[in-house]
C-alpha positions in Angstrom: -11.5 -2.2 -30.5 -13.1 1.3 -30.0 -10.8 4.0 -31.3 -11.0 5.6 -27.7 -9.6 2.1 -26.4 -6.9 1.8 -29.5 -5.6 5.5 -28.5 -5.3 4.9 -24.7 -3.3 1.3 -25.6 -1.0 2.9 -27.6 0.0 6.0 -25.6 0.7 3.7 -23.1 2.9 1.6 -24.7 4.1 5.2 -26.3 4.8 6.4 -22.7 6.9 3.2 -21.5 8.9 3.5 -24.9 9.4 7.0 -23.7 10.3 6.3 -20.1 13.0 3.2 -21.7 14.5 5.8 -23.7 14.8 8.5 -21.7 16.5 5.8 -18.8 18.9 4.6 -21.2 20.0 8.0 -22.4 20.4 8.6 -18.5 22.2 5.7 -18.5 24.8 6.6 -20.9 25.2 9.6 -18.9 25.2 8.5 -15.4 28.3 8.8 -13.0 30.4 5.8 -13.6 29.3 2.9 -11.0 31.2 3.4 -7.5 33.4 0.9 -5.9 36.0 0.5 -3.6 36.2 3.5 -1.0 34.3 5.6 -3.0 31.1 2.9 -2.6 32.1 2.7 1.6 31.5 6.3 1.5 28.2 6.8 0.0 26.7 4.3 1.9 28.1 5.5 5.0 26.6 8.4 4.2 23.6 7.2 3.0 23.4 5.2 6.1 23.6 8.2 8.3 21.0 10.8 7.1 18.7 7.5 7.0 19.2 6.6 10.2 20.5 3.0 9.4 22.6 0.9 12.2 23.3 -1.8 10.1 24.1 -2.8 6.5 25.7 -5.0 4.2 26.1 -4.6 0.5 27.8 -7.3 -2.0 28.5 -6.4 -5.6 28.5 -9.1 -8.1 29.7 -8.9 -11.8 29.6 -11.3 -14.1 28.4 -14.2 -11.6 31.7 -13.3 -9.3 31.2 -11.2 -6.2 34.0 -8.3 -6.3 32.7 -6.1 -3.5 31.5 -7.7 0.0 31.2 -5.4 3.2 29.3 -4.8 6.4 28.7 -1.0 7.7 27.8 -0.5 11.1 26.9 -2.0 14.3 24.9 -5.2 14.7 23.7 -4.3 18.3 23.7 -1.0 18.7 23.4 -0.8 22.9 26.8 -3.1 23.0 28.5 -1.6 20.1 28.9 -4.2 18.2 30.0 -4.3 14.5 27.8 -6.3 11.8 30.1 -7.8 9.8 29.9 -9.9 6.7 29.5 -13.3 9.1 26.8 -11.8 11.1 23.9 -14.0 10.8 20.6 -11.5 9.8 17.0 -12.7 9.2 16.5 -13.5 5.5 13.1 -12.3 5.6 11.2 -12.8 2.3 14.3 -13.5 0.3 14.0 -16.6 1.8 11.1 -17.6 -0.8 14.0 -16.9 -3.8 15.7 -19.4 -2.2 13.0 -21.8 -1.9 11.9 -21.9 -5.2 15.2 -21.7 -6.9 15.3 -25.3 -4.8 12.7 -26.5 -5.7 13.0 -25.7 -9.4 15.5 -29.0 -9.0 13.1 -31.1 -8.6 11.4 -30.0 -12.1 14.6 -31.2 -13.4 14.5 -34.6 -11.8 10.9 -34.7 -13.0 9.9 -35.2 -9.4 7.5 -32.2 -9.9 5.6 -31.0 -12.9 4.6 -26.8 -12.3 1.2 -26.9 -13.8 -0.2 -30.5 -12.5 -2.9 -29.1 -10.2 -2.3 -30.0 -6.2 -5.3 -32.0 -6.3 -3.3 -34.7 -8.3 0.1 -34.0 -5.9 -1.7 -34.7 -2.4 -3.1 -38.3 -1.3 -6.2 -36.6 -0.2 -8.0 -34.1 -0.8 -6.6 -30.3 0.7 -9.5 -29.5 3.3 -9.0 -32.7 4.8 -6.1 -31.2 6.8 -6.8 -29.6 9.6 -4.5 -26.6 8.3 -6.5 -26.2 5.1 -10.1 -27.1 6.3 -11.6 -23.4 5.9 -11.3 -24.4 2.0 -13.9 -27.3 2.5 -16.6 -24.9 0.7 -14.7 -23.8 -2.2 -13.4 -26.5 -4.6 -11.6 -23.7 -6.4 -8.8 -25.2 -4.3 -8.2 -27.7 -6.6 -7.5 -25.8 -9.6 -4.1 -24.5 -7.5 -0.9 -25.5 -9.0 2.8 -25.0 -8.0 3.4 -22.9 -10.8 0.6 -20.6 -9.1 1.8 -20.9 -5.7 5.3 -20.0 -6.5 4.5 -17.2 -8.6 1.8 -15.8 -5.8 -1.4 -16.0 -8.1 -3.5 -18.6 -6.0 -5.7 -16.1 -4.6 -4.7 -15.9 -1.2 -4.1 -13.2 1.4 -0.8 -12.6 2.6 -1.4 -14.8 5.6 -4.9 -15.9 7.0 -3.9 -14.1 10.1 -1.4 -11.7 11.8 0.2 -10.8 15.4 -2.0 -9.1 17.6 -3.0 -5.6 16.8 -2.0 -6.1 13.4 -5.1 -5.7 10.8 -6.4 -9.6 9.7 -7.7 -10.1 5.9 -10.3 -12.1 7.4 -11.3 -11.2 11.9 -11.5 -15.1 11.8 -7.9 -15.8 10.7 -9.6 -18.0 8.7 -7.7 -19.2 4.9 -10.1 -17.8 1.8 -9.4 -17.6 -1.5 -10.2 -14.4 -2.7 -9.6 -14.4 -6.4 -10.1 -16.9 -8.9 -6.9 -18.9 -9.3 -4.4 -17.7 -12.0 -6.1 -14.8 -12.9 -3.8 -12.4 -11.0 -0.6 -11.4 -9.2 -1.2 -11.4 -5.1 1.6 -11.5 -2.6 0.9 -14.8 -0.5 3.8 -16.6 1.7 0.5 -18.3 2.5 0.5 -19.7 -0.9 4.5 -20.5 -0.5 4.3 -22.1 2.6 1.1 -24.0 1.1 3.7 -25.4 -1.5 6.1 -26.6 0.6 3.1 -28.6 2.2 2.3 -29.9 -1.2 6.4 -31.2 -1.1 6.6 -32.8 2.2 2.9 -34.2 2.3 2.5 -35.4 -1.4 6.4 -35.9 -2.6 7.9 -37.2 0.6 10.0 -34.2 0.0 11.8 -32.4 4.1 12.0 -29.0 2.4 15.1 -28.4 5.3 16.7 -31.2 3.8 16.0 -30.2 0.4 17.2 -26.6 1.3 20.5 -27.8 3.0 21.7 -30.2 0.2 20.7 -27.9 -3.0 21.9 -24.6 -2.2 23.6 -24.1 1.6 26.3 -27.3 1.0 26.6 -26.6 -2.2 27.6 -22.8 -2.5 29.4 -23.1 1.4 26.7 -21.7 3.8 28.1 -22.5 6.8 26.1 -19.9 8.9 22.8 -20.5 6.9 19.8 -22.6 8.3 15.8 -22.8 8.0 16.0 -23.0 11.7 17.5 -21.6 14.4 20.9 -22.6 15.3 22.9 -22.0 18.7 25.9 -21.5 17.1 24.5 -18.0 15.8 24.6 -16.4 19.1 28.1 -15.2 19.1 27.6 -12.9 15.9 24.2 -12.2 15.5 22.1 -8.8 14.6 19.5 -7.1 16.6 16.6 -5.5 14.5 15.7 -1.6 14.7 12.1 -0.3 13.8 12.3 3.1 12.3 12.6 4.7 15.6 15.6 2.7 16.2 13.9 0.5 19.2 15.7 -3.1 19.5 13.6 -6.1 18.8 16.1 -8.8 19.3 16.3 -11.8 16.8 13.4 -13.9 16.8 14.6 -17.6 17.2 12.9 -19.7 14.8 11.9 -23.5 15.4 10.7 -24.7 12.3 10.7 -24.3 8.4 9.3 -22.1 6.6 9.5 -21.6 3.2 7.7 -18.5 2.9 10.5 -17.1 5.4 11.9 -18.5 8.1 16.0 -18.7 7.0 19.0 -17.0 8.8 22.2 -16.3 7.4 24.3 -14.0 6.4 25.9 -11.4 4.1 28.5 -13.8 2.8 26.6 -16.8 2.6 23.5 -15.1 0.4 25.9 -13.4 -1.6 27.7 -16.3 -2.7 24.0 -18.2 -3.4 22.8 -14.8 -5.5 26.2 -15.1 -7.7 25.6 -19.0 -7.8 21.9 -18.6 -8.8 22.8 -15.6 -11.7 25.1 -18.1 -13.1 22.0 -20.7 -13.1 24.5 -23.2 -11.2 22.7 -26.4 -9.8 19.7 -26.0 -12.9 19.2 -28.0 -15.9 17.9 -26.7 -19.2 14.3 -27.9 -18.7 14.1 -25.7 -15.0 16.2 -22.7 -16.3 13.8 -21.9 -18.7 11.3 -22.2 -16.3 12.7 -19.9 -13.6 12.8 -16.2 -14.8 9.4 -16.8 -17.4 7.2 -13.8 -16.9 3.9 -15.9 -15.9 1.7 -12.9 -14.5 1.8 -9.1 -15.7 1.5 -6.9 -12.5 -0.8 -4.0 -12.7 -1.2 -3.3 -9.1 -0.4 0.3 -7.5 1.5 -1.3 -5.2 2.5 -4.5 -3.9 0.4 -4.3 -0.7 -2.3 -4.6 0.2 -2.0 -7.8 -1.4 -6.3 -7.7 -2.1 -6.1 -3.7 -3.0 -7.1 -4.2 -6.8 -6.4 -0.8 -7.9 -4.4 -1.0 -11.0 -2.1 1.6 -12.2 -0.1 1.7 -16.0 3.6 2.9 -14.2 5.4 -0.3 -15.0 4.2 -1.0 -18.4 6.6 -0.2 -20.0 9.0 -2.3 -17.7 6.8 -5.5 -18.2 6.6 -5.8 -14.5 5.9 -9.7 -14.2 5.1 -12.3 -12.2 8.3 -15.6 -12.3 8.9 -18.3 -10.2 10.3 -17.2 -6.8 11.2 -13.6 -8.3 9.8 -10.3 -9.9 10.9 -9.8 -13.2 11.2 -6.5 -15.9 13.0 -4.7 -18.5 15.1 -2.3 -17.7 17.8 -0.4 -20.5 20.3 -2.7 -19.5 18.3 -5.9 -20.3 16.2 -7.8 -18.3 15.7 -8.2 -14.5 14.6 -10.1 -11.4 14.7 -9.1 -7.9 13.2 -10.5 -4.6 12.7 -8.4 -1.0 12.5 -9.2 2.7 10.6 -7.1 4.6 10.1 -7.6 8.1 10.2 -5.3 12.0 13.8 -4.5 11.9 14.5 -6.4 8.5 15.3 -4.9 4.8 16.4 -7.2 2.2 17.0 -6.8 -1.5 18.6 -8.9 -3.9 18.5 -7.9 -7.6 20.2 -8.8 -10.7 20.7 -8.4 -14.4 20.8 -11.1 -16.0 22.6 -10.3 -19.4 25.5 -9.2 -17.8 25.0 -11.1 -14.4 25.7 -8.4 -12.1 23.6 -8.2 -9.0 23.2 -6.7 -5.8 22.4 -7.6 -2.2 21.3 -5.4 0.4 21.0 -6.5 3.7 20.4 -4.5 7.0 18.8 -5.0 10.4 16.9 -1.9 9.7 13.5 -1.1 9.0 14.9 2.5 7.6 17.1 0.6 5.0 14.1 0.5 2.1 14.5 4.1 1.8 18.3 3.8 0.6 17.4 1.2 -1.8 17.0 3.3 -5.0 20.0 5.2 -4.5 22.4 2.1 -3.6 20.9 0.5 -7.0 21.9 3.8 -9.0 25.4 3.7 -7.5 26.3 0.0 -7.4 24.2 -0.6 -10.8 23.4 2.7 -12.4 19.5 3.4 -13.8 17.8 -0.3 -13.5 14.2 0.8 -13.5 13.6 -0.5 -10.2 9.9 -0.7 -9.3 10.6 1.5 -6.1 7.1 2.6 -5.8 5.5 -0.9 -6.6 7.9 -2.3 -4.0 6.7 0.8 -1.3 10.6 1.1 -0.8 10.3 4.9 -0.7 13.5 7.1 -0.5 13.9 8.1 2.9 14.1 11.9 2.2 11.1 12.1 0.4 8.6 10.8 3.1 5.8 12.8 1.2 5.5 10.0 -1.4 4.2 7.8 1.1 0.9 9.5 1.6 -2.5 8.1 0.5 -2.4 10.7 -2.1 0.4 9.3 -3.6 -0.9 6.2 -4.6 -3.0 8.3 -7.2 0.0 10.2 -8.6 2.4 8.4 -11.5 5.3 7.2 -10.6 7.5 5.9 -13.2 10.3 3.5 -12.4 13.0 4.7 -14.9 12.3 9.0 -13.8 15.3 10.0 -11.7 14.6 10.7 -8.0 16.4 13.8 -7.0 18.3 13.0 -4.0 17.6 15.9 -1.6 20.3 18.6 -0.5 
């Protein structure tokens, strides 16, 4: 190694030993973690200069939740209160779910992570019609679920989006646009490419599989892959950032990579259930939080932006099964989001202590309250704010172009502004 090369390695790792003890000296002097009233009125007030309408926030400690509440309205035009039965889109933390789920099936050796797809289907991937574009390119076949589940099959985000939106490809067609394995890229494509490899190769109804592993088990009564009509008589209305209503889309079939509905109470109860690792055997558990991939990426999207940045070395920001997982002073950590129109999601927890949180809202403002509810539910966690684009709302100048070339270090405190 050149000595140029040696010297940049090292003050890398230098600055993330830095940055871990700085955070855990402002650990030891942070404000004691809020609860109780004292919790309702921060994020009532955090809610406000945000311009939230909804949001629910359960605390969890040690694997029990101790603090469950809904701020808010759930439709703002009738005046309706969100409340901890409300049923709210999962979003992305849907895909958690999923492979937590699925993660079962390792244990029943029904599923081995690194056999390659090629061996899992009975025939070969392009001759689907859904997976024909990959006729031409037999890197298909090196695919596995492990890959799939931790995003590093080398597809876009989707091969296409709504009208308007901005396509990878102006065909919508599916491409692989990195070698398989080789590195971390944001794909429900790739998720909802492994619950194909479940239903068409294993004989696996990933609803079914869904229902009986996680929503009987931890009592999700008002939790389902599809919609229900039941939901209608408590249900949220999404808010873009201008606070325009976009109803509650009414989804008709499973999706893995994101189609669930449910609700603060029911998630909260599966995020305590999953910190305590119930419903996993030995052989999956030490599967599930493995850092597979290191992330190097400036941010998470655009998924195929391959500008790299050193921010999170020092956190070990890494690829796992379902989740994102890092270091932070308090131990290590693994988190999942759910962003969609009118959507925020976050669940994160630390796993030494099992303590987690789960923030969701009906909201597309809510991302911006993120590092500040983590700080006073949690205290410093090193959350990947940046990485994750969930910008605090009152410092809108951080999402400039610029600021993708500026550091941003996950354990530096954010000054809250006046």
């Amino acid at each position: 190694m050149r000595p140029s090369a040696r010297f940049s390695f090292a003050c890398r790792w230098l600055i993330g030993g830095c940055l871990l003890t700085a955070a855990a000296h402002a650990a030891d002097t942070a404000p004691p973690r809020l609860r109780g009233a004292a919790l309702d009125k921060e994020v009532a007030r955090l809610m406000q200069a945000a311009h939230v309408p909804g949001l629910a926030l359960a605390v969890i400690e040690n694997g029990k939740v101790v603090h469950l509440r809904a701020y808010g309205q759930r439709d703002v035009e009738k005046q309706l209160p969100l409340t901890v039965d409300t049923v709210m889109y999962a979003a992305s933390i849907t895909k958690a779910a999923f492979a937590y789920a699925t993660l079962s099936l390792v244990d029943q050796d029904k599923l081995d992570l690194d056999t390659p797809i090629d061996k899992l289907l009975p025939k070969p991937l392009p001759d689907y019609d859904k997976y024909a574009d990959l006729a031409d390119d037999p890197r298909w076949r090196a695919i596995t679920p492990r890959m799939l589940l931790t995003h590093r099959a080398g597809f876009a985000n989707f091969r296409y989006f709504p009208p308007g939106a901005t396509a990878y490809d102006p065909n919508g067609k599916l491409n692989i646009y990195a070698e398989p394995g080789t590195r971390y890229a944001y794909s429900g494509e790739g998720i909802n490419l492994m619950q194909f490899v479940l239903e068409q190769g294993q004989g696996v109804d990933v609803g079914e599989l869904m229902q009986k592993q996680l929503f009987d088990r931890y009592g999700m009564r008002r939790t389902s892959m599809t919609w229900r009509a039941d939901f209608a008589d408590n249900l949220a209305i999404g808010y873009d950032e201008q606070s325009k209503p976009l109803g509650h889309r009414q989804r008709g079939s499973v999706r893995a990579a994101g189609s669930m509905d449910t609700t603060p109470r029911d998630y909260a109860q599966l995020l305590a259930g999953m910190v305590r690792g119930d419903g996993l055997g030995a052989k999956a558990r030490a599967e599930w939080l493995k850092p597979v991939q290191r992330i190097e990426s400036v941010q998470q999207f655009p998924t195929l932006d391959t500008a790299t940045t050193h921010d999170n070395d020092g956190i070990r920001l890494s690829a796992a099964i379902g989740v994102t997982v890092f270091q932070s002073t308090q131990g290590p950590v693994w988190f999942k989001t759910g962003h969609d129109d009118g959507t925020n999601n976050l669940a994160l927890c630390l796993q030494a202590s099992r303590d987690c949180v789960l923030i969701m809202s009906n909201s597309s403002n809510a991302e911006g309250l993120y590092r500040y509810l983590l700080d006073a539910t949690l205290g410093p966690t090193c959350y990947p704010w940046f990485w994750e684009n969930d910008i605090p709302y009152d410092h809108p100048e951080w999402r400039s172009p610029e600021a993708r070339k500026q550091p941003h270090p996950p354990c530096a405190p954010v000054r809250q502004a006046s």
